[in-house]
C-alpha positions as CSV (number, residue, x, y, z in Angstrom):
1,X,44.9,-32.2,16.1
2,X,45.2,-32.3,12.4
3,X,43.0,-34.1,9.8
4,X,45.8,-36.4,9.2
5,X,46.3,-37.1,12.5
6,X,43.2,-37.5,13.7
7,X,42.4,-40.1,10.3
8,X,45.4,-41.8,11.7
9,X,43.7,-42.2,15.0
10,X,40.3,-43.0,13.7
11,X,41.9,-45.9,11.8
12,X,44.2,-47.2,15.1
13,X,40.6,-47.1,17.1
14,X,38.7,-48.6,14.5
15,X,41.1,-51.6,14.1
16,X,41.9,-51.7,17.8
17,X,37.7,-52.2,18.1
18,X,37.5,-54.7,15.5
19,X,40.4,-56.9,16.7
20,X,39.5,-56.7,20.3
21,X,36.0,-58.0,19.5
22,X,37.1,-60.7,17.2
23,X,39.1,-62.1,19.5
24,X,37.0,-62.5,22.5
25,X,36.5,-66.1,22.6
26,X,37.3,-69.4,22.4
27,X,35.2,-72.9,23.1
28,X,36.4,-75.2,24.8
29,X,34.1,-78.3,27.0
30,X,36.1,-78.0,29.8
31,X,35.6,-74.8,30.6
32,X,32.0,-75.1,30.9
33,X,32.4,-78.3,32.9
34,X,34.9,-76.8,35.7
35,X,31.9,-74.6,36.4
36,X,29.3,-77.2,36.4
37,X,31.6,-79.4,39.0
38,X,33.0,-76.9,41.1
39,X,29.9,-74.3,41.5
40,X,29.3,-73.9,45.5
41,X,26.8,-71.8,47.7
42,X,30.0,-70.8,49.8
43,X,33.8,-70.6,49.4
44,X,35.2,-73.7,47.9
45,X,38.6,-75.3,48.3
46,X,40.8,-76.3,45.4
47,X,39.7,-78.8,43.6
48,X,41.7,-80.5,40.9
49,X,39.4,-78.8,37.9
50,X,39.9,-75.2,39.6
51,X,41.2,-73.0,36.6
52,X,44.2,-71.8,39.1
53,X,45.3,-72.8,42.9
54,X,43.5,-69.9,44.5
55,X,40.1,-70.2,42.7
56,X,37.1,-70.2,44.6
57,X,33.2,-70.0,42.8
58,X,30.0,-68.5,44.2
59,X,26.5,-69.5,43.3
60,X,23.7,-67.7,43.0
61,X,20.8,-68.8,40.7
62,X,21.6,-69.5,37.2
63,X,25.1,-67.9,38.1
64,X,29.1,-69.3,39.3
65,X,31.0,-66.8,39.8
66,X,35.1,-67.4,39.7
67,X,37.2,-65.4,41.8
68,X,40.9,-65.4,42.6
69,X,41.6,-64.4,46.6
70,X,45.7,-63.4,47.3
71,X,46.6,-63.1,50.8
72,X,50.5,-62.1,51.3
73,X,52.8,-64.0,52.3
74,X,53.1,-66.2,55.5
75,X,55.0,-63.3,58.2
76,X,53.8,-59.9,56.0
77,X,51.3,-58.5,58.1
78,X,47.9,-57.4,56.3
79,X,47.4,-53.6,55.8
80,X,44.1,-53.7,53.7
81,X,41.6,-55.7,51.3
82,X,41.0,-54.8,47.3
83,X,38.3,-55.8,45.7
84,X,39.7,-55.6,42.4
85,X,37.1,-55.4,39.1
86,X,38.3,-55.6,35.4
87,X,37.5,-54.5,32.0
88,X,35.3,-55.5,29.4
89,X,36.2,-59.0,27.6
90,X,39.0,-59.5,30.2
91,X,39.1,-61.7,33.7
92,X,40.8,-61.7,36.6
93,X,44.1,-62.1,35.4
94,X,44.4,-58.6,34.0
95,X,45.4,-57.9,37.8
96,X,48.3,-60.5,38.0
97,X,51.4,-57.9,37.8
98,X,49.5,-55.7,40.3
99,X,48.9,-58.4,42.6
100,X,52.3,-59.3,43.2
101,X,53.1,-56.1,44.2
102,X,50.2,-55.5,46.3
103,X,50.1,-58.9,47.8
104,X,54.0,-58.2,49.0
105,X,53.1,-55.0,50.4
106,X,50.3,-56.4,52.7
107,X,46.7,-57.0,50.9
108,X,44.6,-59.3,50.6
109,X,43.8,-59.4,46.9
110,X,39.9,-60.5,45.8
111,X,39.6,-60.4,41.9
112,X,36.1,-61.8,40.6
113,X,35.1,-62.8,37.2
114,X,32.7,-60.8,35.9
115,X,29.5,-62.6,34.7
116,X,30.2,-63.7,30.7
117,X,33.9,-63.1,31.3
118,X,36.9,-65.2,32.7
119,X,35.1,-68.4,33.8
120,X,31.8,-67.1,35.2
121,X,28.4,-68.0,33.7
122,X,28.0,-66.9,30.0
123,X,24.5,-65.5,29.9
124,X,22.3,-66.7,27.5
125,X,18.4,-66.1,27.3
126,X,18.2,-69.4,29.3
127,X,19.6,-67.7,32.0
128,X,17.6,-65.9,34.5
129,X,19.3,-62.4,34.9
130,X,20.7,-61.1,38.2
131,X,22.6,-57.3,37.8
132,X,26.5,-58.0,38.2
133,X,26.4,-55.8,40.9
134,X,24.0,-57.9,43.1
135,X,26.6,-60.8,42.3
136,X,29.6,-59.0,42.9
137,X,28.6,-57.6,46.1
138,X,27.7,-61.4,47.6
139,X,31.0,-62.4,46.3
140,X,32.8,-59.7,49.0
141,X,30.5,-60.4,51.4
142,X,31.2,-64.0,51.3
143,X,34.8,-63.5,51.9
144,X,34.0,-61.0,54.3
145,X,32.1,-63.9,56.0
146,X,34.4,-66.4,55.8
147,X,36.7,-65.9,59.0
148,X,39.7,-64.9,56.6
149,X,39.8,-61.4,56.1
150,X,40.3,-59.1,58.7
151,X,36.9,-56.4,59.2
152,X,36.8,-53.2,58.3
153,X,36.0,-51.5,55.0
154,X,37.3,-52.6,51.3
155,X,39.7,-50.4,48.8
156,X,37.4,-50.5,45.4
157,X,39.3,-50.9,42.5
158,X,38.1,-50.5,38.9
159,X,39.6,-50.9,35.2
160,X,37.7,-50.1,32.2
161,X,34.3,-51.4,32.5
162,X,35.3,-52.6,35.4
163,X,36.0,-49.0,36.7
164,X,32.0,-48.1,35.6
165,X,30.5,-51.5,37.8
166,X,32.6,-50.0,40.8
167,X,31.0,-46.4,40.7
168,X,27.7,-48.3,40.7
169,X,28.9,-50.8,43.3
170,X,30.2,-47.4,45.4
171,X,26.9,-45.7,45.1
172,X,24.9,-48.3,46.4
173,X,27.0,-49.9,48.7
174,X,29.4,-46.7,49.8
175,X,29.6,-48.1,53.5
176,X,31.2,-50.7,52.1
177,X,34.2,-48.9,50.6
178,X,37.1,-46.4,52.1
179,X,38.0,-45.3,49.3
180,X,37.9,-46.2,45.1
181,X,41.2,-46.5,42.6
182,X,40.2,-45.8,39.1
183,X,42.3,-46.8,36.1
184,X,40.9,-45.7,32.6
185,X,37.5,-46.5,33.7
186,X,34.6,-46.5,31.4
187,X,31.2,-46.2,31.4
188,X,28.6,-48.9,30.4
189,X,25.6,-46.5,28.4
190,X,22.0,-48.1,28.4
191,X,21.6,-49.2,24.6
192,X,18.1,-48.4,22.9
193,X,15.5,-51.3,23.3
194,X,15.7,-52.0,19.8
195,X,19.6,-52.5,19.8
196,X,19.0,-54.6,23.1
197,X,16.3,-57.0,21.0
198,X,18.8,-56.8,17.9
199,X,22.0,-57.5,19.8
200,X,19.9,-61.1,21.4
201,X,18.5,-62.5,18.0
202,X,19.9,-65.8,17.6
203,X,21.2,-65.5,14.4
204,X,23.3,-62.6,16.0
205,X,24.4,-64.6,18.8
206,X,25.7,-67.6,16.6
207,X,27.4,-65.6,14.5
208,X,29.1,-64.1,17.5
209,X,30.2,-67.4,18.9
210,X,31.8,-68.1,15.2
211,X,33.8,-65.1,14.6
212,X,35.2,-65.1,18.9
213,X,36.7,-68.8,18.9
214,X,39.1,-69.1,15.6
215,X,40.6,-65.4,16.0
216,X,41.1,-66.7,19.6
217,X,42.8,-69.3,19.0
218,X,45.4,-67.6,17.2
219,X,48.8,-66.2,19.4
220,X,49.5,-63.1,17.1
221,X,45.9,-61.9,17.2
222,X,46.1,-62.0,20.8
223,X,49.3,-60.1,21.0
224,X,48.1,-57.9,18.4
225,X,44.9,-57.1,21.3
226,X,47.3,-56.4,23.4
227,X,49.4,-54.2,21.5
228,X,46.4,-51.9,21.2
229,X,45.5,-52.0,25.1
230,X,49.1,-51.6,26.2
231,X,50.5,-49.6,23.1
232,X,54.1,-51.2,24.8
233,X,55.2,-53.6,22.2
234,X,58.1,-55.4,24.2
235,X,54.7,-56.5,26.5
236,X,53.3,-57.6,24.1
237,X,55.3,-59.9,22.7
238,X,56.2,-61.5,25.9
239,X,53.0,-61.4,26.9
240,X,51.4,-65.2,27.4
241,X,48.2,-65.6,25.9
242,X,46.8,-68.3,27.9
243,X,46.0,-64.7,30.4
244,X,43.6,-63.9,27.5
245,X,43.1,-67.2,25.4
246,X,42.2,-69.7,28.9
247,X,39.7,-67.0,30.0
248,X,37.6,-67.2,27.2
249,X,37.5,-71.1,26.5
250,X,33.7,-70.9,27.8
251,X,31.4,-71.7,25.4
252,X,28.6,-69.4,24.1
253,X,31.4,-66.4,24.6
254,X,30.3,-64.1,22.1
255,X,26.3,-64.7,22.3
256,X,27.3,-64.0,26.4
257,X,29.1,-60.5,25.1
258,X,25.8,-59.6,23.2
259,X,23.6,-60.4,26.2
260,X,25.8,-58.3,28.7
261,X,25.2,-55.2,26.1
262,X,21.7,-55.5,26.2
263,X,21.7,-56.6,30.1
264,X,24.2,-54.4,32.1
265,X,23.6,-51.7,34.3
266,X,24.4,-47.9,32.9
267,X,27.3,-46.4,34.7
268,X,25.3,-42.4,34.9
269,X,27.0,-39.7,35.8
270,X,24.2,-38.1,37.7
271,X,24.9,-41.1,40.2
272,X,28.5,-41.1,40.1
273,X,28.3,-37.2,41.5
274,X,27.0,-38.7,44.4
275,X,29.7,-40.5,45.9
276,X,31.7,-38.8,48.2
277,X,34.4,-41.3,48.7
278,X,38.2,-40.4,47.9
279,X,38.9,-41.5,44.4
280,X,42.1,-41.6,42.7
281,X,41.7,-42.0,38.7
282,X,44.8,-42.6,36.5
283,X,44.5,-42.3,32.4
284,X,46.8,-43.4,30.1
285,X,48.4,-40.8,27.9
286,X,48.5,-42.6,25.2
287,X,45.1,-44.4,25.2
288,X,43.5,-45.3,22.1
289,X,40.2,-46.8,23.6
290,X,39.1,-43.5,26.0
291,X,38.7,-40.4,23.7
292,X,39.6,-37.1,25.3
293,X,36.1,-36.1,25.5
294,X,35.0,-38.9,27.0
295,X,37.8,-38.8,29.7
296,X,36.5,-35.1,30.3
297,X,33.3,-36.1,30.5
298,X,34.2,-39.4,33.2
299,X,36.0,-37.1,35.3
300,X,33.7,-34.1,35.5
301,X,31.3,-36.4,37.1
302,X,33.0,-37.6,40.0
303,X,33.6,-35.1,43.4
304,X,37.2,-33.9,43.6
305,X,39.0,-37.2,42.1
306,X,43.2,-37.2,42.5
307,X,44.1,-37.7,38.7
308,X,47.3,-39.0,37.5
309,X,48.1,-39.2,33.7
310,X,51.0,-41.6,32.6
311,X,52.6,-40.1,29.8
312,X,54.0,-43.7,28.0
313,X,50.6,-46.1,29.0
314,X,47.3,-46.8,27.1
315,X,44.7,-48.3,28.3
316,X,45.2,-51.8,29.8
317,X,48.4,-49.6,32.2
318,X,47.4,-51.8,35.0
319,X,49.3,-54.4,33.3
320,X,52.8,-53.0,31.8
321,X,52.9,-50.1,33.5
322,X,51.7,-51.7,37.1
323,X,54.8,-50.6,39.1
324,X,54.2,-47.2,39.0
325,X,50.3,-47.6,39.0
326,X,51.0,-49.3,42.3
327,X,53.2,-46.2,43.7
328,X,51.0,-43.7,42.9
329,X,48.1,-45.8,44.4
330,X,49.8,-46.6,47.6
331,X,50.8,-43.1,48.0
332,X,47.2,-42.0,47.5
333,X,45.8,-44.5,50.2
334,X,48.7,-43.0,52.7
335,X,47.7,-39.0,51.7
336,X,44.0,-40.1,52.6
337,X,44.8,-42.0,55.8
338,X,43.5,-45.6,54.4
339,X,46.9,-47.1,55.4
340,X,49.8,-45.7,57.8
C-alpha cells in the first residue's frame, strides 16, 4: 500500500472511530424503567413494557439481562440452537436479517444483550461487577432449562467483540458448544491499571454520557455509523435507526462504555489456541475497523479455522451481506456434521 493510500485509510478509520463512539447513546427514562419492571430470576413473558414481542430478561445481582429467543415457524422442524453474541456498542438486533434466515431454515435463535449494551444493565461503579461471561452463560442455561429447547449442544456465534466473549465463553465452557461461527471478531485487550482508573473518573464518565445522547439522536449520524460498518451505502440509507438509536436509550450509556473498558475480560490468544472446536471465521474484504495485521494475528491463534473472505463486505457483513454469510455458515455446519 502506498502512503497515499494508506493516509487515506488512516483518515476513514480515524473518522469511522470517532463517529461510532459519538454516537453510542441516547437517554431516555423509559429505558431504564422497562428494566426495572420487567427484571425476573427466570424467563419472563411479554409484558406490555418489553422492548420487542420476544423479549425475555434475566437477573442476576445488580444485572437484567435482555435477550431475544426466535423459534421457526409453527410446522418447520428445529435443526439446531445459536447462541448468537454481538459487537461492541451494538445489541441484539444486529442479528435481525440473519435471523430470518436462520429461523426459516430451522433454529432456534437466542440473541442476548450484552451488559452496557441494548437494554441490559449499564454498569456504573454502583454496580457490583459479575464477568459477561458468567452472565451470558446463565442466560443459555436458563433457556436450556426452560422445557423449550430441544437438548443437545449450542452453535456459538460471534461478531466483533462479540466474536472475542465467544472464544472466552468456548474455552471455558467447550462442552457446551458443537461448534463456533466467527464473523470479524475482535479481541477485547486488558487496558493498563492506570487507563482502567482514568477511563472511571467521573468527570470522564459525564462527559461520556454528554457527547453519546445528542449525536444519537440524530438519523444521518447514525447512517453515517453504518456506512463505516457496512461500507454498502444503499444499506445504509434504508437502514432504520431505531436498530441502533432504541438500543441505546438507557441512561448512563457512555459512563457504562467506559466501565466495560476498564471491566471486561481479555480475549488472549494463548487461550484461544486451546479450543479444539470447529470454527468457521469470515472477514470482510473491505473492513475498515480489523487491520490486516490484526486479522493475521486473530486467526493465527485459533486451531485449523475454515476462513471465508467476502470480497464487497466490511465489518458489520452480518447485516447487508447476511444471505451469503448464512450460506457459507450452513454449508460449514453440514461439512462438519452439526446438521444433515
Amino acid at each position: 500500500m502506498n502512503r497515499k493510500n494508506f493516509a487515506r485509510l488512516g483518515v476513514a478509520v480515524t473518522i469511522g472511530g470517532t463517529a461510532a463512539v459519538s454516537a453510542l447513546g441516547v437517554a431516555c427514562v423509559h429505558g431504564w424503567k422497562w428494566l426495572q419492571e420487567t427484571a425476573r430470576e427466570t424467563i419472563v413473558e411479554p409484558v406490555d413494557c418489553k422492548p420487542y414481542e420476544n423479549s425475555r430478561y434475566y437477573k442476576e445481582g445488580d444485572y437484567n439481562i435482555h435477550y431475544q429467543v426466535d423459534f421457526p415457524a409453527p410446522g418447520v422442524p428445529v435443526i439446531g440452537k445459536m447462541f448468537m453474541i454481538h459487537g461492541f456498542a451494538c445489541n441484539s438486533r444486529f442479528w435481525d436479517e440473519m435471523v430470518e434466515i436462520l429461523t426459516k431454515k430451522g433454529f432456534i435463535c437466542v440473541r442476548p444483550d450484552v451488559p452496557d449494551c441494548g437494554f441490559s444493565t449499564r454498569e456504573t461503579k454502583d454496580v457490583a461487577p459479575i464477568p459477561r461471561e458468567q452472565l451470558l452463560m446463565h442466560v443459555l442455561e436458563l433457556v436450556d432449562n426452560s422445557g423449550r429447547v430441544p437438548a443437545g449442544k449450542w452453535i456459538l456465534m460471534g461478531h466483533s467483540m462479540g466474536g472475542g466473549i465467544a472464544m472466552n465463553l468456548a474455552n471455558e465452557h467447550k462442552d457446551k458448544f458443537s461448534c463456533i461461527l466467527l464473523y470479524a471478531p475482535m479481541a477485547a485487550v486488558n487496558a493498563p491499571e492506570f487507563v482502567k482508573n482514568l477511563v472511571t473518573l467521573d468527570p470522564v464518565c459525564d462527559l461520556m454520557d454528554k457527547i453519546f445522547g445528542p449525536a444519537c439522536s440524530h438519523d444521518p449520524v447514525v447512517k453515517a455509523v453504518i456506512m463505516l460498518m457496512t461500507v454498502d451505502v444503499r444499506y445504509s440509507v434504508l437502514f432504520d435507526t431505531k436498530k441502533f438509536a432504541d438500543g441505546l436509550t438507557v441512561p448512563k450509556s457512555g459512563t457504562a462504555m467506559c466501565y466495560m473498558m476498564a471491566r471486561a475480560k481479555p480475549s488472549l490468544y494463548e487461550d484461544m489456541a486451546k479450543v479444539d472446536l470447529p470454527i468457521k471465521l469470515f472477514w470482510g474484504k473491505m473492513d475498515l475497523f480489523n487491520m490486516p495485521s490484526f486479522v493475521r494475528k486473530f486467526q493465527g491463534a485459533l486451531n485449523n479455522p475454515d476462513v471465508t473472505v467476502v470480497p464487497i463486505a466490511g465489518h458489520c457483513l452480518v447485516q447487508n451481506c447476511a444471505p451469503e454469510v448464512c450460506d457459507e455458515s450452513l454449508a460449514f455446519l453440514k461439512k462438519n456434521g452439526i446438521i444433515a
